[in-house]
C-alpha positions in Angstrom: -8.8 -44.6 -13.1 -6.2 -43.4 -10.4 -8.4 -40.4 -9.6 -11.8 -38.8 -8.4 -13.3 -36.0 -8.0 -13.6 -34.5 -4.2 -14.9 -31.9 -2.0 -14.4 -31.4 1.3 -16.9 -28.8 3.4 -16.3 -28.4 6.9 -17.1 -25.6 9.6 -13.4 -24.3 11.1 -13.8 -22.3 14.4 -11.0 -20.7 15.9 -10.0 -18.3 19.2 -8.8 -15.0 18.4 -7.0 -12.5 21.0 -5.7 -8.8 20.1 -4.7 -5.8 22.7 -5.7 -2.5 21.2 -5.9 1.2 21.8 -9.3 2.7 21.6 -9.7 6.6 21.8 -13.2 8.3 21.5 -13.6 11.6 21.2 -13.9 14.0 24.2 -17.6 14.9 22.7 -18.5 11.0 22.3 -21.9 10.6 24.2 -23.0 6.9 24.9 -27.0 8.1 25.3 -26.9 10.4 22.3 -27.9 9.1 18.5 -25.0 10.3 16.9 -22.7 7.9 15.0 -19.2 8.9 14.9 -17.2 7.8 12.0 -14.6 5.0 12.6 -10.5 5.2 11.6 -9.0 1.2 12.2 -5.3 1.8 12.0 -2.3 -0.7 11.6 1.1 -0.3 12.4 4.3 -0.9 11.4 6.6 -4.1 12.0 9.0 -1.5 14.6 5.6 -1.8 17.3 4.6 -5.3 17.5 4.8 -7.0 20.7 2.9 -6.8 24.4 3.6 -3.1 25.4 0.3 -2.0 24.1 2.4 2.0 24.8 4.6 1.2 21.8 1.7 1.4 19.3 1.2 5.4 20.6 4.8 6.3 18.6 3.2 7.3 15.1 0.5 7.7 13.2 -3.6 7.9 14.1 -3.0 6.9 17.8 -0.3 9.2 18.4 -2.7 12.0 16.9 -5.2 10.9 19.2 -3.4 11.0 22.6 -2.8 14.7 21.8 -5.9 15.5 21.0 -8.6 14.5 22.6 -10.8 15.8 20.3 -9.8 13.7 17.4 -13.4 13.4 15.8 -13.0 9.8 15.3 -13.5 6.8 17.1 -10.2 5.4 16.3 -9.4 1.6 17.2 -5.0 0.6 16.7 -5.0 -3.1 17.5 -1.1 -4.5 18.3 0.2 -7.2 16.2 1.9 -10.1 18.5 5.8 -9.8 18.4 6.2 -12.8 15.9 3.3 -12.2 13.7 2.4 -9.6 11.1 -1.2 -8.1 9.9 -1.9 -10.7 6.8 -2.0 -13.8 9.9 -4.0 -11.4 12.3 -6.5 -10.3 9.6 -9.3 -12.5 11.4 -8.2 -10.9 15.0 -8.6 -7.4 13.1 -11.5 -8.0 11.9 -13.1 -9.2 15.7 -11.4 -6.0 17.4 -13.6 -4.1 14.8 -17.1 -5.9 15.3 -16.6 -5.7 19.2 -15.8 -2.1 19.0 -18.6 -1.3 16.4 -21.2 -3.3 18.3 -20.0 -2.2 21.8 -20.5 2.0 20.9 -21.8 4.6 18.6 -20.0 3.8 15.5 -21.2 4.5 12.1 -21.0 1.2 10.2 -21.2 3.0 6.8 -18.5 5.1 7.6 -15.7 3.1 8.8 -12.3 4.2 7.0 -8.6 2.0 7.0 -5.1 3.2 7.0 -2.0 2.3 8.5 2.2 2.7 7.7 5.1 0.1 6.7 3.7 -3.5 7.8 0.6 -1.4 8.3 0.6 0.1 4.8 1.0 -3.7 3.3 -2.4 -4.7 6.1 -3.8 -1.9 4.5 -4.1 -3.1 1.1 -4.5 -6.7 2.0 -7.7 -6.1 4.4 -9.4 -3.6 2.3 -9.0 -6.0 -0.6 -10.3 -9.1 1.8 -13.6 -7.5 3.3 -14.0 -4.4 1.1 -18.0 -4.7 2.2 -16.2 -3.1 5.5 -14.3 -0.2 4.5 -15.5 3.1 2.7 -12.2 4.3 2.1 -8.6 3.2 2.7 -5.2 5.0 3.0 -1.9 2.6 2.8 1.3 4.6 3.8 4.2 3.2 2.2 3.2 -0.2 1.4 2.2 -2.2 -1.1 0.8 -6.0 -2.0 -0.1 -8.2 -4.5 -1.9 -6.5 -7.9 -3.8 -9.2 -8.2 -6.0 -8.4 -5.4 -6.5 -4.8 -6.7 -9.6 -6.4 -8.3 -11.6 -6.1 -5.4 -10.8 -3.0 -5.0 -12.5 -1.1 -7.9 -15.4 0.1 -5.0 -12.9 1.2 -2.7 -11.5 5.0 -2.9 -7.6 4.5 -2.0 -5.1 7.8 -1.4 -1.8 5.8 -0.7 1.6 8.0 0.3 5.2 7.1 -0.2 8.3 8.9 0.1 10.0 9.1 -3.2 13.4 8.8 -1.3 12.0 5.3 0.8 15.0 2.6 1.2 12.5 0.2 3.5 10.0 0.2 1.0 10.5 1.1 -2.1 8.4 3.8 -4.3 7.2 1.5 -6.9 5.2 -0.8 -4.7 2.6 1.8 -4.0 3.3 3.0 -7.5 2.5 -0.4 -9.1 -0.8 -1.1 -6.5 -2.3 2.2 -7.2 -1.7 1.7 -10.8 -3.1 -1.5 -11.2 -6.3 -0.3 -9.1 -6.9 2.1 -11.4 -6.6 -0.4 -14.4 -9.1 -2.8 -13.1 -11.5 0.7 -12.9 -11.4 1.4 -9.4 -10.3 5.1 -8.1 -7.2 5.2 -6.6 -4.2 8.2 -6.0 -1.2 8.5 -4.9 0.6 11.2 -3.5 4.7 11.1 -2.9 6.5 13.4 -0.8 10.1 14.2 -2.9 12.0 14.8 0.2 10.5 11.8 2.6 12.6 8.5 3.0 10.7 5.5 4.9 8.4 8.1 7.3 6.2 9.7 4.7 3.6 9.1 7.5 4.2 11.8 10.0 3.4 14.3 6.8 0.6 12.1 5.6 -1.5 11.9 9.3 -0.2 15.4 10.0 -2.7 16.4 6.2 -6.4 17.2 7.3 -7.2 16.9 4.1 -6.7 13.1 4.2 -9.5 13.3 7.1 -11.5 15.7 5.0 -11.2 12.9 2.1 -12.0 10.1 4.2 -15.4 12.1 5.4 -16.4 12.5 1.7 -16.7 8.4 1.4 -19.6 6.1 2.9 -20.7 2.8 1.8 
């Protein structure tokens, strides 16, 4: 008999380091009860690097530097110049249990979204640790259908741009639709005119924060 039957169990520990922007809203009170709901974007593959600035240029955080009043605590972690989100999930994940522990944050409010690369962490971290997430919005993205499985609790509203040459239409098309196969509820909505940047319409949408406000775990 040339073979036997093994299994291997070992405890892996590992050191994780991420810069990130946090904004909290100009009402945010550290002695008052409130919990304020939580927005984690990721961005696309165009900001990676150290110049923790670049990650301002679109999307949630830009939103939030112009207003501080955003009524969010928003966290936008920076994926390392030669990385991308799916090898950072872990370092994600620790930039969100620091913030959560360190203020006011409503744990059963705590929404995803990002663009691009961002769209793609999208879908792969709310399928990973969809105990975390109430809600989830992937702008133009996409990822594998066989993780749409673990979706089925997770409302999704993904956007595109029907005239996208970086990422094509029928990624988000084919995650949304398989979502919605395996039971779970899941939309998208395409902008006819949009190329790659359906995300400036999408963030620019208060209903998509009206949405995201109507979910809890």
């Amino acid at each position: 008999m040339s073979q036997q039957a093994c299994k291997m169990e070992k405890e892996i520990k590992k050191n994780v380091s991420l810069n990130y922007l946090l904004h909290l809203p100009e009402e945010y009170d550290p002695s008052a009860d409130k919990k304020w709901p939580v927005i984690l974007f990721l961005h696309g593959s165009g900001e990676r690097g150290s110049d923790i600035e670049l990650v301002k240029i679109h999307g949630i955080p830009l939103i939030a530097d112009r207003d501080p009043s955003f009524p969010f605590i928003a966290i936008s972690p920076q994926c390392p110049e030669e990385s991308d989100w799916a090898r950072e999930k872990d370092a994600v994940i620790a930039v969100l249990d620091e913030v959560m522990a360190a203020y006011n944050a409503d744990a059963f409010r705590v929404y995803l979204t990002g663009l691009s690369m961002g769209g793609y962490g999208t879908w792969l971290l709310a399928a990973d640790f969809p105990e975390r997430f109430a809600a989830a919005a992937p702008i133009c993205g996409g990822g594998s259908w066989m993780d749409t499985f673990q979706l089925t609790d997770t409302p999704i509203w993904a956007f595109h741009g029907a005239k996208d040459d970086v990422v094509p239409l029928s990624e988000s098309e084919k995650m949304v639709k398989a979502v919605q196969d395996a039971g779970g509820s899941a939309k998208l909505t395409v902008y006819p005119e949009a190329n790659h940047d359906s995300w400036t319409e999408a963030y620019q949408n208060p209903e998509l924060y009206a949405w995201f406000l109507q979910h809890s775990l």
